[in-house]
Structures are given as C-alpha cells and as structure tokens.
GUBA-750713 format. One record per residue (C-alpha): residue in three letters; x, y, z. Coordinates in steps of 0.25 Angstrom, whole numbers, plus 5000, padded with zeros to 4 digits. Example, Ala and Ser with C-alpha at 12.3 -4.5 7.8 and 13.67 -1.06 7.14 Angstrom:
BEGIN
 resn    x    y    z
  ALA 5049 4982 5031
  SER 5055 4996 5029
***
This chain:
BEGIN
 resn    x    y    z
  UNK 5133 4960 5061
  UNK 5123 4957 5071
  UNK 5112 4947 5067
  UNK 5098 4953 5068
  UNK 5086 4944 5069
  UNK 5076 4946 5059
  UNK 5064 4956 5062
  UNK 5049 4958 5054
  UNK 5046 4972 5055
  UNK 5031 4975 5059
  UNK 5025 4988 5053
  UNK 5012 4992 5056
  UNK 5005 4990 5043
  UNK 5009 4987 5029
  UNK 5012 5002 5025
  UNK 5018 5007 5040
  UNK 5030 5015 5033
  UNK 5033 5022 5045
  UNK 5035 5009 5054
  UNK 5044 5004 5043
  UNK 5052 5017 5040
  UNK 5055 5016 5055
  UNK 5058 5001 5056
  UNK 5066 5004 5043
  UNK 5074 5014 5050
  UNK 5077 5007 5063
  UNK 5081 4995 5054
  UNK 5092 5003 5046
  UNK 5097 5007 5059
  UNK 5101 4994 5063
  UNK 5106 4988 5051
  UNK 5094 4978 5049
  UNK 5094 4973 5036
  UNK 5083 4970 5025
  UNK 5085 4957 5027
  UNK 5083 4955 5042
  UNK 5069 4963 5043
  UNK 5054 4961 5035
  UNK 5042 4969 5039
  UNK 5028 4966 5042
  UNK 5015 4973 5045
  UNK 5004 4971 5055
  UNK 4993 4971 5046
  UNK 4997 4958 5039
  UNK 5000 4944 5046
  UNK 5014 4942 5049
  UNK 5019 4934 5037
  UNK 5031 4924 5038
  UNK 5043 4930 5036
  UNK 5051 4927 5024
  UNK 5064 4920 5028
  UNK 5073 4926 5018
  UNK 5071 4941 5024
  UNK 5080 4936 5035
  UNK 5095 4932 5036
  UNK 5091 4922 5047
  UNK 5079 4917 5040
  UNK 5071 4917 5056
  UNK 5058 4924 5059
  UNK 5060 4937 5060
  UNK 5056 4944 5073
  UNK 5043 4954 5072
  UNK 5047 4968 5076
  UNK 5036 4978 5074
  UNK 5042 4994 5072
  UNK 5039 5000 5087
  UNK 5047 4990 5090
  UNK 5059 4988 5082
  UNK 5069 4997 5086
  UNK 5068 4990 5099
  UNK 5070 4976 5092
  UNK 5081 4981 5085
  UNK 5089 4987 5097
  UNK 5087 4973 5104
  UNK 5089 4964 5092
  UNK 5098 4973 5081
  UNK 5113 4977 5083
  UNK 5114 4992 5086
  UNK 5110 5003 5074
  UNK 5121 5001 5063
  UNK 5121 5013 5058
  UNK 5113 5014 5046
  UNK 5109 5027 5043
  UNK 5094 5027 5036
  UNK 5095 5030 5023
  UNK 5087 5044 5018
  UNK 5078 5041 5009
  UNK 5072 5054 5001
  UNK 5055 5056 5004
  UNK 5053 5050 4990
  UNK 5060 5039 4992
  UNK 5053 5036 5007
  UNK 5040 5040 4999
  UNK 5044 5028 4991
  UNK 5047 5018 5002
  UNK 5035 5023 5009
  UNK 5027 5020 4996
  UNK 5033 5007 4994
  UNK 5031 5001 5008
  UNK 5015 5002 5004
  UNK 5017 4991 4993
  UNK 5011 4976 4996
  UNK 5026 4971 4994
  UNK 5028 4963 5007
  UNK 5043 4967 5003
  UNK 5041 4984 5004
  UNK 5047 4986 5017
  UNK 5058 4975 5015
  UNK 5063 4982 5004
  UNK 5062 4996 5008
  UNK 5069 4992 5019
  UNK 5080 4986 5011
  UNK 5081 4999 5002
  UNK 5083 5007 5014
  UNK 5093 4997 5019
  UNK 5101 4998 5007
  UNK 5101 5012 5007
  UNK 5106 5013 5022
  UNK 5118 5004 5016
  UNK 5120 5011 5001
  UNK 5114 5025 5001
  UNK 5117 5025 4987
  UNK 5104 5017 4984
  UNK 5096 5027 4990
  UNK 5095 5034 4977
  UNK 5098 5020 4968
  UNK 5084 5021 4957
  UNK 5089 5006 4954
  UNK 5088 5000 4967
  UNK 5080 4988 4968
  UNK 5074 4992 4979
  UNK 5071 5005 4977
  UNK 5067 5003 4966
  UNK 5057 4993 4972
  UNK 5052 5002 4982
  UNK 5048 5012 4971
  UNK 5041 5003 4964
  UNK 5034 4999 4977
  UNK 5031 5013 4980
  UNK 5026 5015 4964
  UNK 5016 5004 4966
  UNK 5012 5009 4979
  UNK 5009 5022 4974
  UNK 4999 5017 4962
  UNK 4993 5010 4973
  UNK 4991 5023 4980
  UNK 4985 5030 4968
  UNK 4976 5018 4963
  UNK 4969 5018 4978
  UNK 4966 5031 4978
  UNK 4959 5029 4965
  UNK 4952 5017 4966
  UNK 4947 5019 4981
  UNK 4929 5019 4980
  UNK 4924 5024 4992
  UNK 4909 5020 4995
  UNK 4899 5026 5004
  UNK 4895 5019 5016
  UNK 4887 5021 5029
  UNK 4895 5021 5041
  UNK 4889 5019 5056
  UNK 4884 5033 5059
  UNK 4878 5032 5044
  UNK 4889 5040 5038
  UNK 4894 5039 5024
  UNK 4909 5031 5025
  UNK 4916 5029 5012
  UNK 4922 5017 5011
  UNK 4931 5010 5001
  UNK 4938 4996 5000
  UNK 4952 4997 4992
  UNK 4963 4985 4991
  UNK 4976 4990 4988
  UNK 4988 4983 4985
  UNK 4998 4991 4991
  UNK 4996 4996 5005
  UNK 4992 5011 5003
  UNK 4977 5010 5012
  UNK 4983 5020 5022
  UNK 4993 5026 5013
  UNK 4981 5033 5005
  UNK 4975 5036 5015
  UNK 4979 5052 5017
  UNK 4974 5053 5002
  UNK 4958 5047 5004
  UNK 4956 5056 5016
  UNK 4962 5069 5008
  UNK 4952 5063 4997
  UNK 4941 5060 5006
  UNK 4943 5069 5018
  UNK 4927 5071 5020
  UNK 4923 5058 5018
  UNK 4921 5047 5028
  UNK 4928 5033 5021
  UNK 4935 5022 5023
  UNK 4946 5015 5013
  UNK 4945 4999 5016
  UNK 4956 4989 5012
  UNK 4963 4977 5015
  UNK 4975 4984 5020
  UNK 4970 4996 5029
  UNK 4956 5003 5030
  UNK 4956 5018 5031
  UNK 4944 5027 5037
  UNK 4942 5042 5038
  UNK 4933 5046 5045
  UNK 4934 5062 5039
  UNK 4945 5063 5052
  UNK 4953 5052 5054
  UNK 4960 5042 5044
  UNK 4958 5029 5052
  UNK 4965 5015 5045
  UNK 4961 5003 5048
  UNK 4964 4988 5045
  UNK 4962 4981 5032
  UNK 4947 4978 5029
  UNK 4942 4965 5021
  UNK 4937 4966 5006
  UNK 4922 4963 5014
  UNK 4924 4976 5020
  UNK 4924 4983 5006
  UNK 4913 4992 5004
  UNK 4900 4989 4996
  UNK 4896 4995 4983
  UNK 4888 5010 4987
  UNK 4875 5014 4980
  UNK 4885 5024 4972
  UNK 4892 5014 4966
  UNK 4883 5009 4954
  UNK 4883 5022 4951
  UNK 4898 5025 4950
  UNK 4898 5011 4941
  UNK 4887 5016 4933
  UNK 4895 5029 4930
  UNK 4908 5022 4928
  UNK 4902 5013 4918
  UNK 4897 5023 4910
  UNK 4907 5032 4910
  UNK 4917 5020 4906
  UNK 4921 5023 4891
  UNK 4925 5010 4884
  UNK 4931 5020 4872
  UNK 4942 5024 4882
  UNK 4945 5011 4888
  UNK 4961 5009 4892
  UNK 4959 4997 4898
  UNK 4975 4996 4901
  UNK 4975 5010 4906
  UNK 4963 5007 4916
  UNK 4971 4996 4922
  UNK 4982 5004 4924
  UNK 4976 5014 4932
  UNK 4965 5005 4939
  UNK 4972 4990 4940
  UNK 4963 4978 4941
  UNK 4968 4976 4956
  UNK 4960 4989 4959
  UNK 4947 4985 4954
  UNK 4941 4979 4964
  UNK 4941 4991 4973
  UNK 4933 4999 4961
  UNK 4919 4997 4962
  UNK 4919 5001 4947
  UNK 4928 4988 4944
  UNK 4917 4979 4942
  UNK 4914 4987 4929
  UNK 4927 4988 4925
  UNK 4928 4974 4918
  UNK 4915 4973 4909
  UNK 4918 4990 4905
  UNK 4932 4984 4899
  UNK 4924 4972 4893
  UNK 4914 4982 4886
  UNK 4922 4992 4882
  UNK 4927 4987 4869
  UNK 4912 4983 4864
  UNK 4907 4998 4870
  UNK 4918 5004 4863
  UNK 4912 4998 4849
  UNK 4900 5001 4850
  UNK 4902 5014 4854
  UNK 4911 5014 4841
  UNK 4900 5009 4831
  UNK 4891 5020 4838
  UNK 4897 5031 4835
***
C-alpha cells in the first residue's frame, strides 16, 4: 500500500456541504482513509491538528477543495476503485443535516460512515451502527435548532441610510443553521427589508437578493425599538400564572434561547410571582 501524507481539508465555511460532498467523493476514489484526513473551515482560525487523526502523527498538509483532486493526483496512489456508496435522499438529508451541528467531529465521521459503507455496503442500511446512528442524532439536534430559530427570531425596526425602514434581528445559534434558514425568512418576510445578525453569518434581503455576510459582534445586536415596551406590556398581561407548566416552557423555549427574546427579562420574576398570584386569584374567587 502506498503511504499518504496526511491532508486538512479547507471548506469554505462551517456548513459548505457541497465542498465536502465533493472532497468526500474524490476521497473515496482513492482509498484515503478516515484516519489520514480532518477538515477545517475558513471562517475559523486554523486549529492544531490532533495528532491522533494521523497514522504518521506529522502536520497534516492544507489542501482546500478546488484543489484537491490535483493534490491527490500528485501525492495519492491511482484511484483504487472504491465505488461511492448510494446513499437514499433521506439518508443524504441526514448527512446534510448533521454536517450543521457545532461538533468539530461532524465531517470526520460522516466521512467514516460513508468510508465504511464503500467497504461493507451492508451497513448502509444497519439502524445500529455507531455512526449512523450518531449522524441522526446530529441531524435531530440540528433540526430543533432549525425550528427554535425560526421561532425565537425579534426582528426590530430601524432607520437605514436612505431613511427606510430595515428590520434587523441578533440570533445566537448553537448549530450552524444562519444560512441554512435562510429560504424560510425570506418566504416569511418576502416584502420586508431585514437583516438576521450572528456570530456565525449575517443575512440581508433587500426585498431582491439574499446577500450573507460575515459573522457580527454581540455590540452589533440591535437596540430595543419604541414597540417593545409595548410587546412587554402585552405579554405580561396576558401571562397566566393559573396555566404555568414551567417544565413544559423549557422544553419548548430552553434557557440558552433567552437571551435573544427581548421578552426574557420577564420571564424570571413572572415564574417567581406566579404561585402568590395563583393564591390570591384562588381566595378571590
């Protein structure tokens, strides 16, 4: 067998499936196995590399995906002839879901799945396989993620430079699923002007065009609007200590999510109060 030096794949971004579908591919083709390979993005520093991902235990060489195929032709033996597995649309939904989790680990072990698969296409259909198994639960995660943003986003009005209205919202996922959400806010909000800012990406539509942007600082975050005292004043009245679930709140709005909810800052002291108000609504009626 022909020894391979070790290679870091670049993608562009943390959630460029298509880079590393391709990079995937080109992979299997030659034989490269999980070991030998780890993947990195652009819009992060260039960690160390963990030694233990690499027979050799050297640096690995940084190859980015336009030019890879190249890399491999000059450095890897000749294609071995592993054919790339067939995956079913579900089951490349879930890869594609999965490679948005904040597991630094997600492509590694995609990869390895699909390795193994080329090898034993028997596990292609295995519901007990560790790793398939680890990529649907990656995917599931991803998923509430999905949902929780596009429940949780607070747009607020805001003056732009020709003195139009720009609705603009901060939101700090955990899971890279900024652009990923992206076709839903503008089905949601196609005639408005707005902009969804986060430490991963920024997004801005401009009632044409989607444009995405870097990651934005928490200063960046929009300030309250005139509507939101408002919005508070409703909510608290409307809040009902007599119907108070706290576990089923927390379910469905975590505690990580609060502080994009301008509403959150209530949360607290209306739990606190609720058992007293429940009492003396009680000995009133």
């Amino acid at each position: 067998m022909h020894s391979r030096p070790a290679m870091a794949i670049t993608l562009q971004s943390a959630w460029d499936w298509e880079g590393f579908r391709h990079s995937a591919c080109l992979l299997l083709r030659h034989g490269v196995a999980p070991h030998q390979v780890s993947w990195q993005w652009l819009d992060t520093p260039a960690a160390a590399p963990q030694a233990d991902l690499f027979a050799d235990g050297g640096a690995p060489c940084a190859v980015s995906v336009a030019a890879l195929e190249h890399w491999l032709q000059q450095h890897a033996a000749e294609s071995v002839g592993i054919a790339v597995p067939r995956l079913r649309a579900q089951q490349i939904q879930i890869c594609q879901s999965a490679a948005l989790h904040c597991s630094s680990q997600r492509y590694l072990q995609i990869y390895r799945w699909l390795y193994r698969i080329a090898h034993a296409p028997s596990l292609r259909d295995d519901p007990l396989d560790v790793d398939a198994h680890a990529i649907a639960q990656m995917a599931k995660a991803v998923g509430r993620e999905i949902h929780k943003m596009r429940a949780f986003v607070r747009f607020r009005p805001m003056a732009d430079a020709d003195g139009l209205t720009h609705h603009v919202a901060w939101f700090e996922p955990e899971h890279f699923v900024i652009v990923a959400n992206a076709p839903f806010f503008i089905r949601r909000f196609a005639n408005m002007r707005w902009s969804i800012l986060s430490p991963q990406a920024c997004l801005h539509w401009d009632l044409q065009q989607l444009f995405v942007g870097a990651g934005a600082d928490p200063s960046q975050r929009p300030p309250p609007d005139a509507g939101e005292d408002l919005w508070l004043t409703y909510y608290a009245t409307t809040f009902n200590p007599a119907r108070l679930k706290t576990g089923a709140m927390l379910r469905e709005m975590p505690r990580k999510y609060w502080r994009n909810l301008p509403e959150a800052r209530l949360i607290s002291p209306l739990i606190a109060q609720a058992g007293p108000r429940s009492a003396r609504m009680l000995e009133g009626s």
